[in-house]
C-alpha positions in Angstrom: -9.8 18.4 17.5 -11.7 20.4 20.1 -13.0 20.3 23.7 -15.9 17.8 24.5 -17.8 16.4 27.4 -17.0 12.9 27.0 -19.3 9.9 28.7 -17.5 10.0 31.7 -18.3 13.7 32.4 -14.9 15.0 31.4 -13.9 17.5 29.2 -11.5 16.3 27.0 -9.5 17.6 23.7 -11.4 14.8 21.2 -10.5 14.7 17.4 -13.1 12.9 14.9 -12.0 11.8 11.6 -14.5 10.0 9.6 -12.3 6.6 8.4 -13.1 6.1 4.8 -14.4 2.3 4.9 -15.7 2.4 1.6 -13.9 -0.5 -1.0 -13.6 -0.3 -4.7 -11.1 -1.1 -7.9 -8.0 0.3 -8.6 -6.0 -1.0 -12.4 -2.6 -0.5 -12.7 -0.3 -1.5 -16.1 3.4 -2.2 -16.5 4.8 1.1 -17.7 7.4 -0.9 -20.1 4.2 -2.5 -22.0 3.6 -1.4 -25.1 1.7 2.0 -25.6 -1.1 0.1 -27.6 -1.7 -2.2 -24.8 -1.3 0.8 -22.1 -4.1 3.0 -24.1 -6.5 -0.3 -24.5 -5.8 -0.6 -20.4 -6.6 3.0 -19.8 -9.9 3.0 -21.6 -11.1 -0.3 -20.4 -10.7 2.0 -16.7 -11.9 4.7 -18.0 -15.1 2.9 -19.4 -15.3 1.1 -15.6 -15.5 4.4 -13.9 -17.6 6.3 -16.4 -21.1 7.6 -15.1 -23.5 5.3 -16.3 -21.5 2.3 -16.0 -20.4 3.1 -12.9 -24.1 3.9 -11.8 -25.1 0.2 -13.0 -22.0 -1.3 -10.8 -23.2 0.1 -8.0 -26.5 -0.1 -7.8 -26.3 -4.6 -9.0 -22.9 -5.6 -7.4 -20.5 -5.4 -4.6 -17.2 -4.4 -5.5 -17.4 -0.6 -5.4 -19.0 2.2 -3.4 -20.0 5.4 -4.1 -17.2 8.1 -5.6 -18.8 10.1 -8.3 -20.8 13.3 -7.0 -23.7 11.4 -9.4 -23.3 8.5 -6.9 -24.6 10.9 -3.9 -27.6 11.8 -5.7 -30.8 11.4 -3.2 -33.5 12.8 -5.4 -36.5 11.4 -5.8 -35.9 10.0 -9.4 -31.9 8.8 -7.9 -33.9 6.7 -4.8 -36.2 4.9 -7.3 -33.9 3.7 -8.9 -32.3 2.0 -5.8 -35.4 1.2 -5.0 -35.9 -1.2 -8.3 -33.0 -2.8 -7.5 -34.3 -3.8 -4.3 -32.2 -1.5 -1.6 -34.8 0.6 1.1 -34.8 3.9 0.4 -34.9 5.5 3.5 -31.9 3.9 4.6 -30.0 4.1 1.1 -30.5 8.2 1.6 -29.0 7.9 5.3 -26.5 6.2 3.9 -25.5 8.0 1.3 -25.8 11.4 2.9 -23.8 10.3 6.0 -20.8 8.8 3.2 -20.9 11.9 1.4 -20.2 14.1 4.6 -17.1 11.5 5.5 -15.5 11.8 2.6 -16.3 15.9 2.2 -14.2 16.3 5.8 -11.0 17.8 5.9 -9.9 15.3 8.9 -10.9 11.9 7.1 -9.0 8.9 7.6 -8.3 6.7 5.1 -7.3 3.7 7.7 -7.5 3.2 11.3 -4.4 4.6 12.6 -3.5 2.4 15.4 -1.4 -0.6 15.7 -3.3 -3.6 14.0 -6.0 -1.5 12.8 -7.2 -4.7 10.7 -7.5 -6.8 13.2 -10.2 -4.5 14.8 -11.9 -3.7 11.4 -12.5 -7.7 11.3 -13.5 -7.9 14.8 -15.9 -4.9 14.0 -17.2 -6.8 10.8 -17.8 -9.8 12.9 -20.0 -7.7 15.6 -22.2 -6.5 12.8 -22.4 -9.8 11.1 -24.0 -11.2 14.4 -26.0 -8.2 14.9 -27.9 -9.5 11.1 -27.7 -13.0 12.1 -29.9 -12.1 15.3 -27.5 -12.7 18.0 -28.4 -10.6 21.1 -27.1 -7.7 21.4 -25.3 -7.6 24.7 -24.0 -10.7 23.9 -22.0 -8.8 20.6 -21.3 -5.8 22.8 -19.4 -8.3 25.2 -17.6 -10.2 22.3 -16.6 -7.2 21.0 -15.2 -5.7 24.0 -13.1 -9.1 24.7 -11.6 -9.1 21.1 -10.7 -5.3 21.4 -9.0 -6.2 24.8 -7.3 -9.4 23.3 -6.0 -7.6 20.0 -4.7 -4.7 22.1 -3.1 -6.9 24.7 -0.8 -8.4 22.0 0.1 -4.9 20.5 3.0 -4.5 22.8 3.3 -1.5 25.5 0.2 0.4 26.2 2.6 3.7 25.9 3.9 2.5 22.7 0.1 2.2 21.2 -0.7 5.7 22.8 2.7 7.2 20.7 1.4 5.7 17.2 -1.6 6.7 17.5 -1.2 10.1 18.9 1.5 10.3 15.8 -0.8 9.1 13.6 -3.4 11.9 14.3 -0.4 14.4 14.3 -0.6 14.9 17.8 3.1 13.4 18.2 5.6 15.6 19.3 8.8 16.8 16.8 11.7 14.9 18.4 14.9 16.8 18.2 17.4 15.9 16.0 21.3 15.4 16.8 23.4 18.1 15.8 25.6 17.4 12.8 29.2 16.9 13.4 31.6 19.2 12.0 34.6 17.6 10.3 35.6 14.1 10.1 36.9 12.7 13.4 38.7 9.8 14.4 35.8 7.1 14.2 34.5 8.2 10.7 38.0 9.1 9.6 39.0 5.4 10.0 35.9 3.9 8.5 36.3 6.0 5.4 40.1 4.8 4.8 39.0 1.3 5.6 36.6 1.6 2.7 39.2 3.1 0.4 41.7 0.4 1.0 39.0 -2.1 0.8 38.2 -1.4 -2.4 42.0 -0.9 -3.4 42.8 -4.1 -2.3 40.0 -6.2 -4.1 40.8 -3.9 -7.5 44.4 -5.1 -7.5 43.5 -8.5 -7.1 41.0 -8.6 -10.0 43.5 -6.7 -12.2 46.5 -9.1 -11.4 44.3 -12.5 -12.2 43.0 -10.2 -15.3 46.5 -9.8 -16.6 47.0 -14.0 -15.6 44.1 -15.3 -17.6 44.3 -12.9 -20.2 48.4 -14.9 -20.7 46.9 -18.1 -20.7 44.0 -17.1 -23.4 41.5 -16.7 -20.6 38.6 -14.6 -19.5 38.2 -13.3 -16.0 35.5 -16.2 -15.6 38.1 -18.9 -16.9 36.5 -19.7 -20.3 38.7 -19.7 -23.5 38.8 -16.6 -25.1 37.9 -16.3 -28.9 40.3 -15.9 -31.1 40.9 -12.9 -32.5 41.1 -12.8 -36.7 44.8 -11.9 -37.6 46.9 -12.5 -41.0 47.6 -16.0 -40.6 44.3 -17.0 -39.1 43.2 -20.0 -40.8 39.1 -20.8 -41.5 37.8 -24.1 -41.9 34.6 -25.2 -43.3 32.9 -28.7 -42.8 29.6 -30.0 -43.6 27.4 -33.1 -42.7 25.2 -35.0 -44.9 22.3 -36.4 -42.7 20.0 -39.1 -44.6 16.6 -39.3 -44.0 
């Protein structure tokens, strides 16, 4: 953060971090599959992300951005290529120079850091949405500023906004912590011997109706026990004849 001359002539302690609105693919696997299936998943990801692959992702579909330092290439050769596949140049080597510095700064964010930060993001997608659609621009200025109000409005206190967000940025200041307590007093002395004879009591109970099921050949969930082999334990065979 550092001083600045803001638009209303003020100087003001302003802090810029670039947020990171880029999308893309992340894979995850179940650690308890099988290594084979792990390794098959890890190169399938590994292929995904590989240079030239990745290259051909990005330049014909949608679902990722730029994120290899091959991906911010603006030479001549990099820009005809984007240019085949039907981008504008010019504006693919703003773009990608401008992407390149947000992600390359120390103070990026990787979300909005405010209280329903998605909420704006869609009203923000919205407002450039009209902008391509040709809708005036005043007109999207004013809908804008009317879904920022109304998404801030039901956020709760304005103070309460301020504090996240000024935490968020690591403004916030360290709140002091209680001291600890030395020794056990009389509150947390009770709660601890109310715990201990808690548990004593429900132990004795589920011994005694242990010793009480296990007389009447029981087990604690009231099914008959199996018999255990002894000398005079007696085994009987029997078979059925089914016809077909």
């Amino acid at each position: 953060a550092r001083m600045e001359t803001t638009y209303s002539v003020l100087q003001r302690l302003v802090n810029r971090a670039p947020n990171f609105g880029i999308g893309g693919i992340t894979g995850m696997v179940n650690a308890l599959h099988d290594p084979a299936f792990k390794q098959s998943t890890y190169e399938l990801f590994s292929f995904l992300a590989s240079p030239s692959w990745s290259r051909h992702e990005l330049l014909s579909g949608l679902l990722m951005g730029p994120f290899r330092y091959s991906h911010f290439d603006v030479s001549n050769a990099s820009l005809a290529e984007w240019g085949a596949a039907g981008y504008i140049e010019e504006d693919v080597k703003e773009f990608l120079l401008a992407s390149f510095e947000m992600m390359n700064s120390p103070n990026v964010a990787m979300d909005l850091r405010i209280q329903r930060g998605p909420e704006y993001l869609a009203a923000l997608g919205r407002s450039v949405s009209s902008v391509f659609t040709g809708t005036d621009l005043a007109d999207v200025q004013a809908r804008l500023e009317a879904d920022f109000k109304a998404i801030l409005a039901g956020s709760g206190l304005l103070a309460k906004v301020l504090e996240v967000f000024r935490d968020g940025l690591g403004f916030g200041g360290q709140k002091a912590l209680p001291p600890p307590r030395s020794g056990f007093d009389g509150e947390v002395l009770s709660i601890v011997l109310g715990v201990v004879l808690s548990v004593v009591m429900v132990l004795a109970v589920v011994l005694a109706a242990y010793f009480v099921l296990r007389r009447r050949n029981r087990s604690l969930l009231g099914q008959p026990r199996v018999p255990q082999p002894c000398d005079e334990t007696t085994l009987a065979v029997s078979w059925h004849t089914v016809m077909a």
